[in-house]
BAVONU-198013 format. One record per atom (N, C-alpha, C, CB): residue number from 1; residue in three letters; atom name; z, x, y. Coordinates in pm, 1 decimal. Atoms other than C-alpha are relative to their C-alpha. Glycine has a CB too. Layout:
N
r num = NUM residu = ALA atome = CA up = Z east = X north = Y
...
***
This chain:
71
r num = 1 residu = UNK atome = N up = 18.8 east = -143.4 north = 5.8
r num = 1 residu = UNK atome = CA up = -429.0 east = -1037.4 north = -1031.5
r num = 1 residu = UNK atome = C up = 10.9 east = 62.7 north = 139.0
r num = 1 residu = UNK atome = CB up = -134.9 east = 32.6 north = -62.5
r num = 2 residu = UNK atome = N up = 23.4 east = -46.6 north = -178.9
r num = 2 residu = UNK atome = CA up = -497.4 east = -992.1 north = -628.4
r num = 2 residu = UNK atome = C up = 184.0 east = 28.5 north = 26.6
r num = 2 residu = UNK atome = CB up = -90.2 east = -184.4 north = 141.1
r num = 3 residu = UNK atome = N up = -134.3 east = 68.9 north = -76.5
r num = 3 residu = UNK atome = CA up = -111.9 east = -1090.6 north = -574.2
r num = 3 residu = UNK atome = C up = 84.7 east = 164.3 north = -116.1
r num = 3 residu = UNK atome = CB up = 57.0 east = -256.6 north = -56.3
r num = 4 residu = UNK atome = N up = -32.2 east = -116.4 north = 5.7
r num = 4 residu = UNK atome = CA up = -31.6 east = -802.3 north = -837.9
r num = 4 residu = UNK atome = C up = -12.7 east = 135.1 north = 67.8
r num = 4 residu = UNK atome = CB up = -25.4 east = 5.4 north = -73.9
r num = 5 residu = UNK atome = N up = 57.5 east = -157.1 north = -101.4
r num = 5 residu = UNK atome = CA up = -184.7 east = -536.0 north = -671.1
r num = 5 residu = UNK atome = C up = 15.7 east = 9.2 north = 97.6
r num = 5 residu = UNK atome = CB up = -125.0 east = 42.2 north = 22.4
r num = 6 residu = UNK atome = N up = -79.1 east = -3.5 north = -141.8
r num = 6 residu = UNK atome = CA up = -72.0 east = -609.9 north = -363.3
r num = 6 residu = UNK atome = C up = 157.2 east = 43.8 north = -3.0
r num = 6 residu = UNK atome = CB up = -3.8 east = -153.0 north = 65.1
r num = 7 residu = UNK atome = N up = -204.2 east = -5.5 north = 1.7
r num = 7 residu = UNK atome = CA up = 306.5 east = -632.1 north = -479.9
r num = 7 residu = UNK atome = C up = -33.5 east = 168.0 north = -9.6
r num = 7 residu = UNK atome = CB up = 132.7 east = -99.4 north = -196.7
r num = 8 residu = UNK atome = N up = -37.5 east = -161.7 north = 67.1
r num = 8 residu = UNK atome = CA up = 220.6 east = -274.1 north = -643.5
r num = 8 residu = UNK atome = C up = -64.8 east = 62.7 north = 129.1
r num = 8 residu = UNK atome = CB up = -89.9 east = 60.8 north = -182.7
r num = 9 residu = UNK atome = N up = 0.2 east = -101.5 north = -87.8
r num = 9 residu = UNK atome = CA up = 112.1 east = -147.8 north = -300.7
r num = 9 residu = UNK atome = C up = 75.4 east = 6.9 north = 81.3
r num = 9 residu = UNK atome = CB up = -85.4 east = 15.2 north = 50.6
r num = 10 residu = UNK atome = N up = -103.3 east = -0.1 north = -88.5
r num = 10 residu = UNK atome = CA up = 364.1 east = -266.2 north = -111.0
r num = 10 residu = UNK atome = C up = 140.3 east = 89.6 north = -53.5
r num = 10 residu = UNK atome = CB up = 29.0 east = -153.0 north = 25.2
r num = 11 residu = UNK atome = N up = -168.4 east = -56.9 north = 111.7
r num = 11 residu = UNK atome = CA up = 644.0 east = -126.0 north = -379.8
r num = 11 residu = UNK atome = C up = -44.1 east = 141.8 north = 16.4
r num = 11 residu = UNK atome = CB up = 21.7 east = -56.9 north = -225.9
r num = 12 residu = UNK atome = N up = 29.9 east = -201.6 north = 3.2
r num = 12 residu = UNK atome = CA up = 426.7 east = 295.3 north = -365.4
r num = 12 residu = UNK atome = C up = 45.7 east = -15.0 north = 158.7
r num = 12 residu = UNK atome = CB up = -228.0 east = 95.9 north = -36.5
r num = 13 residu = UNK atome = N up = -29.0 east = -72.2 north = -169.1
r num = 13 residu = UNK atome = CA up = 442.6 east = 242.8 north = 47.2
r num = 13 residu = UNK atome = C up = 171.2 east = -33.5 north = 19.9
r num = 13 residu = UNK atome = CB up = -117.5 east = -106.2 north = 163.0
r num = 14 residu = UNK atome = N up = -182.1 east = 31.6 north = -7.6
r num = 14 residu = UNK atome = CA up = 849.2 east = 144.5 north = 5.6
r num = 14 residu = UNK atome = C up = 3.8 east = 135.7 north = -17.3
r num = 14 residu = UNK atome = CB up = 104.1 east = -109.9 north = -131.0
r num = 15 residu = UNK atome = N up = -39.0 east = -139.6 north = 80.1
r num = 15 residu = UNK atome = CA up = 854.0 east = 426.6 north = -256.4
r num = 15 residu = UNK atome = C up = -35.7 east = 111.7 north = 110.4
r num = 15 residu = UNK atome = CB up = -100.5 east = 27.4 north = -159.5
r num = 16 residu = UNK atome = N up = 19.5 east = -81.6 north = -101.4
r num = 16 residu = UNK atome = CA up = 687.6 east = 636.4 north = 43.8
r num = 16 residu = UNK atome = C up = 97.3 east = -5.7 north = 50.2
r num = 16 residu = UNK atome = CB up = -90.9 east = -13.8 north = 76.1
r num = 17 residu = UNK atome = N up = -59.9 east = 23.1 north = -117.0
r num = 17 residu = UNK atome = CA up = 919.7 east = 510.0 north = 301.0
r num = 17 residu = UNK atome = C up = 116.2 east = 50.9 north = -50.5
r num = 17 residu = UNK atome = CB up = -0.8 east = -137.5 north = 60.4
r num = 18 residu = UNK atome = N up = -147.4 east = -68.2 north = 39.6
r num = 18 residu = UNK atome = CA up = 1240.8 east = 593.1 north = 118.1
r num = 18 residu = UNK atome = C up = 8.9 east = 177.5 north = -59.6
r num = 18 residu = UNK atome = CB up = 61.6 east = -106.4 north = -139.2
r num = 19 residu = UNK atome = N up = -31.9 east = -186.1 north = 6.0
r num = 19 residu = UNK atome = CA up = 1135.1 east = 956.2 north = 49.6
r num = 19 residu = UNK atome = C up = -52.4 east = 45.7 north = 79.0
r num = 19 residu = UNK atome = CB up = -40.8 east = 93.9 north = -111.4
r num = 20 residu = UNK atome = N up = -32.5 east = -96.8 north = -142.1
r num = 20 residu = UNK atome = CA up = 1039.4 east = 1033.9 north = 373.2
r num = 20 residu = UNK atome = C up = 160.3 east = -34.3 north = 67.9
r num = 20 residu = UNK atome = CB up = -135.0 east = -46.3 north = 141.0
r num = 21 residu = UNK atome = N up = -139.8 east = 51.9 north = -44.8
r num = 21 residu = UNK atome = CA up = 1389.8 east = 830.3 north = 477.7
r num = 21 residu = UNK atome = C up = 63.4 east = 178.5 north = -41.5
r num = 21 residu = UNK atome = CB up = 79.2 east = -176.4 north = -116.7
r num = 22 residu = UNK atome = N up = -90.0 east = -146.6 north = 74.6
r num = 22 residu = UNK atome = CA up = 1567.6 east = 1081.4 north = 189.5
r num = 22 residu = UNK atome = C up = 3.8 east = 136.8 north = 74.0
r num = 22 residu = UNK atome = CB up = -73.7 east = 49.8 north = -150.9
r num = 23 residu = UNK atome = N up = 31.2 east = -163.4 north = -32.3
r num = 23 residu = UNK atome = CA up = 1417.7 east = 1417.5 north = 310.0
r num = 23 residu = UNK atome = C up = 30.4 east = 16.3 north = 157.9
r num = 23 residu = UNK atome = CB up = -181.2 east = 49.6 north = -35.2
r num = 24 residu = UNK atome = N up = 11.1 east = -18.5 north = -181.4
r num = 24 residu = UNK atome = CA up = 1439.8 east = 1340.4 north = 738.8
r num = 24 residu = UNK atome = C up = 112.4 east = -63.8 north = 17.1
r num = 24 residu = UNK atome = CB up = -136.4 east = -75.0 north = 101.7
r num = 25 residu = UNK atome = N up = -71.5 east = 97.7 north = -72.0
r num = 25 residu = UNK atome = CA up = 1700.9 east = 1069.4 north = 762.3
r num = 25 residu = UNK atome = C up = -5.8 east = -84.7 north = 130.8
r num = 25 residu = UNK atome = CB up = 82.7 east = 47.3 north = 8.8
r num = 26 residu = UNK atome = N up = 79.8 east = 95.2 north = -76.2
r num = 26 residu = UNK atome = CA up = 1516.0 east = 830.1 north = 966.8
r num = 26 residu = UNK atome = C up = -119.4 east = -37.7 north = -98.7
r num = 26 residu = UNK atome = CB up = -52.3 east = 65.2 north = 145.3
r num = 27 residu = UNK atome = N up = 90.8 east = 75.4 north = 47.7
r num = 27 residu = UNK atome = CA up = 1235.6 east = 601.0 north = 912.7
r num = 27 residu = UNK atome = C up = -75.9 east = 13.3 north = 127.6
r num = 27 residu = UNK atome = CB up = 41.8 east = -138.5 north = -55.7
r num = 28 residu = UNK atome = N up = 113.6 east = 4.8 north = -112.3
r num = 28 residu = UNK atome = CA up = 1010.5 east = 703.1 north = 1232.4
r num = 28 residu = UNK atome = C up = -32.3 east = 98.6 north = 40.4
r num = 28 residu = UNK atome = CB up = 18.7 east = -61.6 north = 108.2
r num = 29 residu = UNK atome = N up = 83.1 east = -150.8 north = 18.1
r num = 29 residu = UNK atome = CA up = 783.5 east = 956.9 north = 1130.4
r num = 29 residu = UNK atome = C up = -101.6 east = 27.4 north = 144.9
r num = 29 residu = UNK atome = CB up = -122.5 east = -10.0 north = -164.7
r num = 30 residu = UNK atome = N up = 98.2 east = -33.2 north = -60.1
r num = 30 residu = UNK atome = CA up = 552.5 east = 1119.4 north = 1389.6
r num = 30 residu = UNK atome = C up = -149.6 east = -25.5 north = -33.8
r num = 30 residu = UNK atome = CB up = 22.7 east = 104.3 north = 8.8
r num = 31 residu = UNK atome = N up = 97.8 east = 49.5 north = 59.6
r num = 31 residu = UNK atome = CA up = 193.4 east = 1040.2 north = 1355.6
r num = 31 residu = UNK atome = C up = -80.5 east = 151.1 north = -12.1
r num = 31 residu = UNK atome = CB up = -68.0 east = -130.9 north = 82.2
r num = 32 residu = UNK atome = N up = -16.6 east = 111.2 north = 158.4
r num = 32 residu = UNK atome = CA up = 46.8 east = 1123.6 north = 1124.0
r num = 32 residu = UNK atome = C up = 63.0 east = 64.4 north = -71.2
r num = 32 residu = UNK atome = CB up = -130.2 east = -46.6 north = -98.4
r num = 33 residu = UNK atome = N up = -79.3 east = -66.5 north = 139.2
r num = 33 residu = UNK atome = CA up = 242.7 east = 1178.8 north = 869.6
r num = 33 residu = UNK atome = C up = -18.1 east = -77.4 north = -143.5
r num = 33 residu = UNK atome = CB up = 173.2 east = -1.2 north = 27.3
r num = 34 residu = UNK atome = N up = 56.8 east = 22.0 north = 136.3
r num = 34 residu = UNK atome = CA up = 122.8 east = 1180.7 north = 514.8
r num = 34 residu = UNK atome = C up = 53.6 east = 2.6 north = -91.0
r num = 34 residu = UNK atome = CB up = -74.9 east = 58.8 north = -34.3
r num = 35 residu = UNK atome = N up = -99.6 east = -2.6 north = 134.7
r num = 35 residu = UNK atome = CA up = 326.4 east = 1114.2 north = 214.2
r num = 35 residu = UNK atome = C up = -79.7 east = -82.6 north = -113.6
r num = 35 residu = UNK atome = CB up = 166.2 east = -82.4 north = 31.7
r num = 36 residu = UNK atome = N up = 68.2 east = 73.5 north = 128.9
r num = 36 residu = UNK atome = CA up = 199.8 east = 1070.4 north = -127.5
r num = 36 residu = UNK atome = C up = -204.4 east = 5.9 north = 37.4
r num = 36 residu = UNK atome = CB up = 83.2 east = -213.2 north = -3.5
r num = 37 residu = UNK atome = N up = 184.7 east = 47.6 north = -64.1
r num = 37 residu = UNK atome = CA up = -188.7 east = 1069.2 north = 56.5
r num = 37 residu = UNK atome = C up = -2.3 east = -104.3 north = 83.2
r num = 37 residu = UNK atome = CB up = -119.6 east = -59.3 north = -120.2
r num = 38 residu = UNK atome = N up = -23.9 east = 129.0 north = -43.7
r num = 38 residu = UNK atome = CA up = -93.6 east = 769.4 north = 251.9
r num = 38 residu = UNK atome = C up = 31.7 east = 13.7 north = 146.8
r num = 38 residu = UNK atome = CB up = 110.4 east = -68.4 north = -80.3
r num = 39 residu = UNK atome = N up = -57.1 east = 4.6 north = -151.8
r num = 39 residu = UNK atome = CA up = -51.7 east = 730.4 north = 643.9
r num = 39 residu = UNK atome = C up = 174.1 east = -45.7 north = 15.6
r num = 39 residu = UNK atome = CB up = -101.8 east = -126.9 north = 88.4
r num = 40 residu = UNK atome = N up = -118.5 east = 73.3 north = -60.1
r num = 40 residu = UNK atome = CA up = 326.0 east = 647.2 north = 665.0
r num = 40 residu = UNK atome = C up = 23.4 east = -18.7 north = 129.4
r num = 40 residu = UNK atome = CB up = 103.3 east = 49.6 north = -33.0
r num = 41 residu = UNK atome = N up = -13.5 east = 53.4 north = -126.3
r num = 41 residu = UNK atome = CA up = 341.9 east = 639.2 north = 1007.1
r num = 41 residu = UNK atome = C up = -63.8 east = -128.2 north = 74.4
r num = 41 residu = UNK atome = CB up = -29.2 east = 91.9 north = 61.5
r num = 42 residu = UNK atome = N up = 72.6 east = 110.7 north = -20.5
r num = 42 residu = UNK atome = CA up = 67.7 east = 377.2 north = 1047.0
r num = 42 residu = UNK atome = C up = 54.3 east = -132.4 north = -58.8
r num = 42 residu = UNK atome = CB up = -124.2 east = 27.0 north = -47.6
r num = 43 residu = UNK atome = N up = -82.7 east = 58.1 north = 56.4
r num = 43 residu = UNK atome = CA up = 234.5 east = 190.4 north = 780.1
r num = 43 residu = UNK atome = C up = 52.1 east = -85.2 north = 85.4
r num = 43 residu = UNK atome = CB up = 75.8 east = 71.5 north = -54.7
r num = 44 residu = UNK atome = N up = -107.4 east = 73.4 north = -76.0
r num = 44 residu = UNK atome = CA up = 529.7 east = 134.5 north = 934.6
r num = 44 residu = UNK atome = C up = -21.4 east = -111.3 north = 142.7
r num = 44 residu = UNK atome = CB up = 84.5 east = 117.2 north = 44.8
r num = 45 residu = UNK atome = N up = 14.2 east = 102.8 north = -142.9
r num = 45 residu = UNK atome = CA up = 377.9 east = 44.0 north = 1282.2
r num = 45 residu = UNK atome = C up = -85.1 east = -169.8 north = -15.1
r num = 45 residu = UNK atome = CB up = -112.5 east = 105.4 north = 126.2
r num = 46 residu = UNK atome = N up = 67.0 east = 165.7 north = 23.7
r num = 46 residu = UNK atome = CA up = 173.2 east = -244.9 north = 1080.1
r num = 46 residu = UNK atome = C up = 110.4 east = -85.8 north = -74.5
r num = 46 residu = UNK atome = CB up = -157.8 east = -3.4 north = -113.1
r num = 47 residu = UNK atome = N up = -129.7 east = 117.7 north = 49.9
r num = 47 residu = UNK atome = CA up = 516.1 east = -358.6 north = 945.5
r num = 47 residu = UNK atome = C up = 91.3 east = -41.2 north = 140.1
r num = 47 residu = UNK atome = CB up = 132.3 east = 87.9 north = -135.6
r num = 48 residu = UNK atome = N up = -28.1 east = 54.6 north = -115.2
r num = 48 residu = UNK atome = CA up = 654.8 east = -364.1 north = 1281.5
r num = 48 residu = UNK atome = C up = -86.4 east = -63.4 north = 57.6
r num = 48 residu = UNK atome = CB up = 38.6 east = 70.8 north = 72.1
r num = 49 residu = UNK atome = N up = 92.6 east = 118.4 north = -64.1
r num = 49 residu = UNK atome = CA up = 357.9 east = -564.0 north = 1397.3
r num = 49 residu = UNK atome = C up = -27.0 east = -119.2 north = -54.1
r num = 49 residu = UNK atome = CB up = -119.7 east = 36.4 north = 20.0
r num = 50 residu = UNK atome = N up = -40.0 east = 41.7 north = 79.5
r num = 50 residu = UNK atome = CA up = 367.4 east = -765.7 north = 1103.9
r num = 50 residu = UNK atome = C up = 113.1 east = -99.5 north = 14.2
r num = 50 residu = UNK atome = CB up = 11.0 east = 85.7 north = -57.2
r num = 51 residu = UNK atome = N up = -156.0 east = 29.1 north = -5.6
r num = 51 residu = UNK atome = CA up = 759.5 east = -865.4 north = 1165.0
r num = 51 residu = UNK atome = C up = -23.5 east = -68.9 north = 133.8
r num = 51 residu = UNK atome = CB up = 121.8 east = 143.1 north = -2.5
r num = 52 residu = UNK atome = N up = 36.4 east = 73.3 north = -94.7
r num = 52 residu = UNK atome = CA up = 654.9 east = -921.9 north = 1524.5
r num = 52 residu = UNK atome = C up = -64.5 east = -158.0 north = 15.2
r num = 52 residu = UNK atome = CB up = -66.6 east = 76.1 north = 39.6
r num = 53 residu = UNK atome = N up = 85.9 east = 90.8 north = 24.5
r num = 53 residu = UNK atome = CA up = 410.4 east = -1194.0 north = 1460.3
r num = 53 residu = UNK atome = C up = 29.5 east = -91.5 north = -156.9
r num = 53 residu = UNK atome = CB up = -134.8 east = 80.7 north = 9.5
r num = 54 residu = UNK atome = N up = -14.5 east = 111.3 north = 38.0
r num = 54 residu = UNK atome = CA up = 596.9 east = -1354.1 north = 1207.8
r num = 54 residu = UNK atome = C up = -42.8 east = 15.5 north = -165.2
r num = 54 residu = UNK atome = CB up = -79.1 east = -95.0 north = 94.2
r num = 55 residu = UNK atome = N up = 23.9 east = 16.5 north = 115.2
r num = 55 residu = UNK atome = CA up = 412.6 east = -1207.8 north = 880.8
r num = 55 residu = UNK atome = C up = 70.2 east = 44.5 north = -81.2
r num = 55 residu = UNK atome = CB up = -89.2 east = 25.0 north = -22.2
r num = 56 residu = UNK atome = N up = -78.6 east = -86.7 north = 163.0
r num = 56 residu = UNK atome = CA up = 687.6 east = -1035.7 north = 647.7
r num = 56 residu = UNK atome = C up = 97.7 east = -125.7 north = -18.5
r num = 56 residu = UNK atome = CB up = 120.6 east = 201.5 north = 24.3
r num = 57 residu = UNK atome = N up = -83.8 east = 104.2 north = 93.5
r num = 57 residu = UNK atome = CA up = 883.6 east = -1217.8 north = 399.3
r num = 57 residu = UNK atome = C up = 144.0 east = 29.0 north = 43.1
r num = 57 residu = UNK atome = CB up = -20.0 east = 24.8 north = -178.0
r num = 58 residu = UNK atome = N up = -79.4 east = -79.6 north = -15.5
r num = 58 residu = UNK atome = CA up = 1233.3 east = -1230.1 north = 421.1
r num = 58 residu = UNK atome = C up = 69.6 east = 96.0 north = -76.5
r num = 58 residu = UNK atome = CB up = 51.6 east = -48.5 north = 38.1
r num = 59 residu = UNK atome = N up = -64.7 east = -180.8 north = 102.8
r num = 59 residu = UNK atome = CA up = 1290.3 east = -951.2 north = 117.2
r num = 59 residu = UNK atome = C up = -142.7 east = 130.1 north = 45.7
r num = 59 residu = UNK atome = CB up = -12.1 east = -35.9 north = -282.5
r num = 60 residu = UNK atome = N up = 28.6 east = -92.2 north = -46.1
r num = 60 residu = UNK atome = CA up = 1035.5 east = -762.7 north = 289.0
r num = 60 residu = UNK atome = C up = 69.0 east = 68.9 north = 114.3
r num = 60 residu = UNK atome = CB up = -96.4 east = -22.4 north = 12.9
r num = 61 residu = UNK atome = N up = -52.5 east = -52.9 north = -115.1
r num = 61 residu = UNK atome = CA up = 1240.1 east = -751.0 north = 625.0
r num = 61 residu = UNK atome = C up = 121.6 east = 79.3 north = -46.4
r num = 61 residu = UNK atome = CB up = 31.5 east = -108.5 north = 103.7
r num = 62 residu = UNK atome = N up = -161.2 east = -32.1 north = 80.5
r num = 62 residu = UNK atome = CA up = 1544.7 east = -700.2 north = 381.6
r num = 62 residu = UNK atome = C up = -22.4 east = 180.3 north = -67.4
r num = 62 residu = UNK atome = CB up = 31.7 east = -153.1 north = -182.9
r num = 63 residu = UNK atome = N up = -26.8 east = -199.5 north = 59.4
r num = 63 residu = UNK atome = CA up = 1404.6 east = -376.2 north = 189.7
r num = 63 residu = UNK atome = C up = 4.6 east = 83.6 north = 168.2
r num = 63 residu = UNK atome = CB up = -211.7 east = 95.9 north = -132.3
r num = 64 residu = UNK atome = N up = 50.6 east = -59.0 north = -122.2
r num = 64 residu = UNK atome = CA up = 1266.5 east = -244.2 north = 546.1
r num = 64 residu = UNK atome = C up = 125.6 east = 51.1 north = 24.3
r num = 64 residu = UNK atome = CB up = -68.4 east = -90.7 north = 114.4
r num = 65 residu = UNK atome = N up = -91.1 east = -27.2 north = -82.3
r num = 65 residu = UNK atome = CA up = 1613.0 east = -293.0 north = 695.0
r num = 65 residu = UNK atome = C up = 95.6 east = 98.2 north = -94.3
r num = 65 residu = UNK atome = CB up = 62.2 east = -133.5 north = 60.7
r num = 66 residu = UNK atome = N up = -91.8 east = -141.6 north = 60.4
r num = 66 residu = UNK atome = CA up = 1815.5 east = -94.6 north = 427.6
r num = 66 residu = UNK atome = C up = -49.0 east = 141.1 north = -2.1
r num = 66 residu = UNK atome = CB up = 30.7 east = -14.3 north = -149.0
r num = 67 residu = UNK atome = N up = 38.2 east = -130.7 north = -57.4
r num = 67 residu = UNK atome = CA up = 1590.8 east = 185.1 north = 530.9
r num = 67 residu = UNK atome = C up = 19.9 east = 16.9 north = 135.4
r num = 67 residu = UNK atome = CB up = -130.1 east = 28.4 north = -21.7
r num = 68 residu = UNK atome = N up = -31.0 east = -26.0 north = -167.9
r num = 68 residu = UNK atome = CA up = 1713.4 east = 150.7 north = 872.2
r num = 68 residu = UNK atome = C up = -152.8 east = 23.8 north = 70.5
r num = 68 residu = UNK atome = CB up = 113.0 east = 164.2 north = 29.9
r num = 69 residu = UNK atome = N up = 101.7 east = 15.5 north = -88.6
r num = 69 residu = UNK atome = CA up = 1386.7 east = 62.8 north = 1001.4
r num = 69 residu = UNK atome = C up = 58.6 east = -19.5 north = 156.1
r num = 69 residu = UNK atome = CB up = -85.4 east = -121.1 north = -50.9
r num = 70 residu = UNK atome = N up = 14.7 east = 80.4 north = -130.4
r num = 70 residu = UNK atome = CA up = 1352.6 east = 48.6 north = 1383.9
r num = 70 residu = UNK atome = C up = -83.3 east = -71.3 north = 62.3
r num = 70 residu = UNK atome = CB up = 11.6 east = 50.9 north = 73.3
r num = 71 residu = UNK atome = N up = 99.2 east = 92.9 north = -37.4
r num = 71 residu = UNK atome = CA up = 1189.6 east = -222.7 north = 1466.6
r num = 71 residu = UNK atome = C up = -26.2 east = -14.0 north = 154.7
r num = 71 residu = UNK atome = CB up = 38.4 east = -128.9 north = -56.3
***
């Protein structure tokens, strides 16, 4: 159950990330910026810290990068 609910938060903060992408064209919001109720800007900087150190999968680095993350 833990491992669901995780997938399903990681899949709303994507769903964030690609409609702030849509509406700005970028992926590197100012802080803070709030989408859905959610920090996206923080987000992101714990997926770039994350990536740093080794913890994202590689279909997490994979969605990230078709949002043109800058890592």
């Amino acid at each position: 159950m833990k491992a669901s609910i995780t997938r399903a938060l990681a899949d709303a903060r994507l769903d964030d990330a690609r409609q702030y992408r849509a509406a700005h064209g970028h992926l590197d919001p100012p802080a803070p910026t709030v989408v859905n109720g959610r920090r996206l800007d923080a987000w992101i900087r714990v997926q770039r810290a994350r990536r740093h150190l080794g913890r994202l999968t590689p279909q997490q680095i994979t969605a990230l990068d078709e949002l043109a993350i800058r890592w």
